[in-house]
C-alpha positions as CSV (number, residue, x, y, z in Angstrom):
1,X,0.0,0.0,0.0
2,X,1.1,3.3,-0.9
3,X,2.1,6.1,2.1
4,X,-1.2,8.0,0.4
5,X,-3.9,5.1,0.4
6,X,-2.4,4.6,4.4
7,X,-2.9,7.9,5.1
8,X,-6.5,8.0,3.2
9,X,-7.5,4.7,4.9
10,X,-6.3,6.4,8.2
11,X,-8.2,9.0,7.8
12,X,-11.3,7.0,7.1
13,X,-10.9,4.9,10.3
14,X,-11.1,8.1,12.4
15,X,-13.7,9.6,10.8
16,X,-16.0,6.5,11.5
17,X,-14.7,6.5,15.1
18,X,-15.3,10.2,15.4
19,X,-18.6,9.4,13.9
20,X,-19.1,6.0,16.4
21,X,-18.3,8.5,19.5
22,X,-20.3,10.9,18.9
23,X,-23.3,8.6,18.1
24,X,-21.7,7.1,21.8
25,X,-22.0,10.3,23.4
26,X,-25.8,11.0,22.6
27,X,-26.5,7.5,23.7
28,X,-25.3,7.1,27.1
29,X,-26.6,11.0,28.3
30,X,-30.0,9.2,27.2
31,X,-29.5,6.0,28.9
32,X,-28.8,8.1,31.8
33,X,-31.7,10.6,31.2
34,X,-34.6,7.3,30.4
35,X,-33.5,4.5,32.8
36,X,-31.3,5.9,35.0
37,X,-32.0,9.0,37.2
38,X,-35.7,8.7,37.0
39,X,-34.4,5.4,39.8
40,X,-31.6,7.5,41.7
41,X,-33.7,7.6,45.0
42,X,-36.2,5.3,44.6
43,X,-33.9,2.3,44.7
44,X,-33.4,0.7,48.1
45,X,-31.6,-2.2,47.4
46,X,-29.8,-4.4,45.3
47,X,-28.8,-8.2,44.4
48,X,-25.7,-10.0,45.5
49,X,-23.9,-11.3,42.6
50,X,-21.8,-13.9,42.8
51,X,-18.6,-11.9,43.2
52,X,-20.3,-9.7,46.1
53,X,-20.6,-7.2,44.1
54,X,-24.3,-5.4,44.2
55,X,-26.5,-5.2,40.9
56,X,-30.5,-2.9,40.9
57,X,-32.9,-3.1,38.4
58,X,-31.5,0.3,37.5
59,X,-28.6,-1.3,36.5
60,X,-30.4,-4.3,34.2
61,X,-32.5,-1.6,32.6
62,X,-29.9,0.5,31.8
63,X,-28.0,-2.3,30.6
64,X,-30.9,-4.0,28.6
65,X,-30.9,0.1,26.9
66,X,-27.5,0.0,25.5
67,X,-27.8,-3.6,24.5
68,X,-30.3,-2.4,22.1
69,X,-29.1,0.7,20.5
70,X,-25.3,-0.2,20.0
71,X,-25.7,-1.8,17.1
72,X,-27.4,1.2,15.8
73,X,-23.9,2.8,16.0
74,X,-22.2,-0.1,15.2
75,X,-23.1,-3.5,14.8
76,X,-20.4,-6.2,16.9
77,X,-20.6,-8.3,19.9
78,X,-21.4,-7.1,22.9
79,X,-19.6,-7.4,26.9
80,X,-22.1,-5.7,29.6
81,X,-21.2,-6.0,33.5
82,X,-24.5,-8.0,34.3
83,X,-24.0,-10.6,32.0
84,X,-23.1,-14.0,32.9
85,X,-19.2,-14.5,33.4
86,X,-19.3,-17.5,30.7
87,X,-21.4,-15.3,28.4
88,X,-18.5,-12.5,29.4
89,X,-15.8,-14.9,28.6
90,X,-17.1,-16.3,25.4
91,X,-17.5,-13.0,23.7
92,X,-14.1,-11.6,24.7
93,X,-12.5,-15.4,23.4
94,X,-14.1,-15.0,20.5
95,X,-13.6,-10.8,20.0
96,X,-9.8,-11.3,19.3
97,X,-10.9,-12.2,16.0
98,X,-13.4,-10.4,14.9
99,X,-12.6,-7.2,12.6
100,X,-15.8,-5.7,14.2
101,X,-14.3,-5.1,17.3
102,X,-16.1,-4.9,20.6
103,X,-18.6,-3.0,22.9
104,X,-17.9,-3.0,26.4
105,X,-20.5,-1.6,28.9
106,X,-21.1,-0.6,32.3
107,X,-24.6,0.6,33.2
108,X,-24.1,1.8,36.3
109,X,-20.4,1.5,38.2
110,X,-20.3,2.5,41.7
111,X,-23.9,1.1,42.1
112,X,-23.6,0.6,45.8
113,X,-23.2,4.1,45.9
114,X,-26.5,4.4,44.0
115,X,-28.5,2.4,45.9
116,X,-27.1,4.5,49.0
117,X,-27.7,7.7,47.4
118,X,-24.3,8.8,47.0
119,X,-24.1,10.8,44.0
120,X,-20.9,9.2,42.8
121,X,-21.8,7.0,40.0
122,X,-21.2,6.8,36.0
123,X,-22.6,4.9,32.9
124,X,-19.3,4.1,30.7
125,X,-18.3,2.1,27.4
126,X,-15.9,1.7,25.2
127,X,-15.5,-0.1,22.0
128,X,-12.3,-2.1,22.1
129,X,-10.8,-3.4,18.5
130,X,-7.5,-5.9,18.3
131,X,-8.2,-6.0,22.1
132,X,-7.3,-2.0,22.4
133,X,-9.5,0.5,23.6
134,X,-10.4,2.4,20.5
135,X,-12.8,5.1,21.7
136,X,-14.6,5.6,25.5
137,X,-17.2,7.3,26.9
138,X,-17.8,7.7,30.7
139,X,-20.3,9.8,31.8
140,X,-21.7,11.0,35.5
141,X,-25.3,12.0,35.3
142,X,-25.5,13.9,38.7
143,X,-22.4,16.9,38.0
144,X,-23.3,16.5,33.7
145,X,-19.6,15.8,33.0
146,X,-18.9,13.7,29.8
147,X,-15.6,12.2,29.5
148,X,-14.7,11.0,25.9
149,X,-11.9,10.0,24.2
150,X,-10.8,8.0,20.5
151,X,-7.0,6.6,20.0
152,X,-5.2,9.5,19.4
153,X,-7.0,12.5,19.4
154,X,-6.9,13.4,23.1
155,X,-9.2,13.2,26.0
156,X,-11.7,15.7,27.1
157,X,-14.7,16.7,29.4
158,X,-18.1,18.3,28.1
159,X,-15.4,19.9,25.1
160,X,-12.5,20.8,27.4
161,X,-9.6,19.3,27.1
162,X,-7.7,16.8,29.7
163,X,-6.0,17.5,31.9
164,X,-7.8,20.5,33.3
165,X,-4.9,21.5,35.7
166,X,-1.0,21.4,35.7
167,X,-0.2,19.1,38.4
168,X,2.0,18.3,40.9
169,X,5.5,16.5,40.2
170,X,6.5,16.4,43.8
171,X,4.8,13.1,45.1
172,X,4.8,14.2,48.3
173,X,1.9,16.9,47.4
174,X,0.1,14.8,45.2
175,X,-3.4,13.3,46.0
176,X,-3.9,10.3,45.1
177,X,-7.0,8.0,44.4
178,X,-6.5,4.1,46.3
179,X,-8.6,1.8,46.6
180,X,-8.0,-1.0,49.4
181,X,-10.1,-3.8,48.0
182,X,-7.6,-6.6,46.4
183,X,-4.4,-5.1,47.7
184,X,-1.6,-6.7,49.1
185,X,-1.8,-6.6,53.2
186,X,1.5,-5.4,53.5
187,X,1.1,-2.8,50.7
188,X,-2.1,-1.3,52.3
189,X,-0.6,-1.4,55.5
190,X,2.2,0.7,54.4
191,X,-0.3,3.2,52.4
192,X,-2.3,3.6,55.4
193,X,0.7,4.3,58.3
194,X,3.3,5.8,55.9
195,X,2.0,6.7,52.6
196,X,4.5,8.9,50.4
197,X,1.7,11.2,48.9
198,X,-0.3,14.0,50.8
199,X,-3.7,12.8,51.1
200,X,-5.8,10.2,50.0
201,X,-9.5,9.5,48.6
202,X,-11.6,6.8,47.4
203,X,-14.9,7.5,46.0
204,X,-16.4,4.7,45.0
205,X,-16.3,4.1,41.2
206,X,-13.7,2.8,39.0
207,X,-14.7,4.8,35.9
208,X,-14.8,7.8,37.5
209,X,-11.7,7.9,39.4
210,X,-9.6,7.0,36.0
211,X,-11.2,10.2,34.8
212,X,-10.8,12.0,38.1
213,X,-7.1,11.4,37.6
214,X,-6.9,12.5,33.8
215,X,-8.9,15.8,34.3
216,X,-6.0,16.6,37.7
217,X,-8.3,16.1,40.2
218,X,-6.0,13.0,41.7
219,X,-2.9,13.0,41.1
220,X,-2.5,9.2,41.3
221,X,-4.0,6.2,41.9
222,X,-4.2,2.3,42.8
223,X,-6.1,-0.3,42.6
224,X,-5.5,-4.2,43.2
225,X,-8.0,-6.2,40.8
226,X,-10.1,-4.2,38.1
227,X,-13.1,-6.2,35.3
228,X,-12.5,-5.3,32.1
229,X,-15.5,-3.0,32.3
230,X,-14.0,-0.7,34.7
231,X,-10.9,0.0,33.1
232,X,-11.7,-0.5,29.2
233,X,-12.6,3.0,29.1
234,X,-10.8,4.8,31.6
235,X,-7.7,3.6,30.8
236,X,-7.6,5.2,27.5
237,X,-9.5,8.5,28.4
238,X,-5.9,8.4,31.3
239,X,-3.5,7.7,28.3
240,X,-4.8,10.0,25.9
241,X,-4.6,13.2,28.7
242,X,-0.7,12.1,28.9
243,X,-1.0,10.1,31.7
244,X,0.5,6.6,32.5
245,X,-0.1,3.1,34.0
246,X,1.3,0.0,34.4
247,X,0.2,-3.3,36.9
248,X,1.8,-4.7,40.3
249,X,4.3,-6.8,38.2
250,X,4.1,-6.0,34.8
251,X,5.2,-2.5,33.0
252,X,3.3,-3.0,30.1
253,X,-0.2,-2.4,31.7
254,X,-2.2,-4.5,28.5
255,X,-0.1,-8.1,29.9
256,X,-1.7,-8.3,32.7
257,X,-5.0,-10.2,33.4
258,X,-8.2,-8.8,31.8
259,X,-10.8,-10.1,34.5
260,X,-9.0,-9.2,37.4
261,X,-5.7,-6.2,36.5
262,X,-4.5,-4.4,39.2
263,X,-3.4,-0.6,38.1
264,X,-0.8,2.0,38.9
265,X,-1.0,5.1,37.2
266,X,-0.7,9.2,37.7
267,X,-0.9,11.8,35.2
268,X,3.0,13.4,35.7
269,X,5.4,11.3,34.6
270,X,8.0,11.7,37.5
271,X,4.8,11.0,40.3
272,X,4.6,8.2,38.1
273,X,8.0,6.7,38.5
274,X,7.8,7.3,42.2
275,X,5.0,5.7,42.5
276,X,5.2,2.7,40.8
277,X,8.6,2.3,42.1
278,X,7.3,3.1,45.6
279,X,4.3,0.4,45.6
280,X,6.4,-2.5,44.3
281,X,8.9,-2.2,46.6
282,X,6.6,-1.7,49.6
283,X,4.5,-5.0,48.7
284,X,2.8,-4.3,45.4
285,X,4.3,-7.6,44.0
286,X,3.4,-10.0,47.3
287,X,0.6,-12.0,48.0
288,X,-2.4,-10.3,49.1
């Protein structure tokens, strides 16, 4: 192929993911707007699913929403939190092949803190291709802030670019975003007497704290087990606002497991180093 027809074929693919994430965009505000908030409040409680997590009917309707209009945007298989873990597994198997890529959903993630009445939650997706996050969408109905981003062409919040600060490179003032579910004993242990950051917080939802830490609000973060759902789109709204992650043992953040990867990340590259550096040798890489 001739350096023009790759740069017109190029040029094509973007314009149908620009096309696909807009389409995105307008999908998951409604999702949020029809099935969504008219519940926030009204929901009480929640089912126990096998991996203790908590799942409403909020969630199934939202979920039963998207699973009816993606293929409006574009038709491929489908991965949605509140599907059955062999149903999950088989797709993604199956995915690696498929030219038409893959949608992967979240209806609702932080639904505990729906149920409570927390307003901390998000709808997200992403639509993954050659197992890569292509283009994501999370979005958190209460505060109106879309997050979006496609492969190479930036991240951004209701049209502003990411990041929406200059932040720290001094660890020691950063704040940063942990989690304590799924981390090594030790490692938490160490985070919680001696941490090497300023202050901590923890919020309650996985999407929104990967945006949280592209737009500046954190500075860094960890977590010790993600599903794909929760990281498919953050993790390339973080990247594409210059920020950086790898896992508890491996560099390259994609080698690690998909149903269960741990993260590291920040958004300035020397609070990144420190960090990483900082968890593994503090019992990022033991047993938990």
């Amino acid at each position: 192929m001739h350096q023009g027809d790759r740069a017109s074929e190029a040029a094509l693919i973007d314009s149908d993911l620009k096309r696909m994430l807009d389409a995105s965009v307008a999908l998951v505000r409604e999702v949020a707007q029809r099935e969504i908030i008219p519940r926030f409040l009204r929901v009480s409680h929640g089912q126990r699913k096998d991996d203790g997590s908590l799942c409403s009917e909020a969630d199934l309707a939202a979920q039963q929403f998207l699973l009816g209009r993606l293929s409006e945007i574009h038709a491929c298989p489908i991965i949605g939190e509140e599907m059955s873990q062999t149903a999950q597994r088989a797709r993604w198997q199956d995915a690696s092949s498929d030219e038409r890529g893959l949608w992967c959903i979240d209806p609702i993630d932080g639904t505990t803190n729906f149920i409570n009445g927390l307003p901390c939650f998000a709808v997200s997706i992403a639509w993954m291709r050659g197992r890569r996050t292509r283009l994501a969408v999370t979005y958190n109905p209460i505060t109106d802030e879309m997050f979006y981003a496609r492969e190479g062409n930036g991240a951004y919040v209701n049209g502003r670019r990411l990041p929406l600060r200059q932040v720290t490179g001094d660890i020691r003032r950063a704040v940063g975003g942990v989690d304590f579910k799924r981390i090594p004993k030790l490692l938490a242990d160490q985070i919680a007497v001696n941490p090497p950051f300023f202050s901590q917080r923890n919020f309650g939802s996985s999407t929104l704290d990967w945006c949280n830490l592209a737009a500046g609000r954190l500075d860094l973060y960890l977590h010790g087990g993600q599903m794909l759902w929760d990281y498919a789109a953050g993790s390339l709204i973080l990247a594409e606002a210059g920020g950086q992650m790898c896992t508890l043992a491996h560099d390259e953040y994609a080698a690690d497991d998909v149903w269960r990867r741990p993260v590291i990340a920040a958004l300035h590259p020397a609070v990144f180093a420190t960090w990483r550096d900082w968890v593994r040798q503090h019992g990022g890489q033991g047993d938990s």
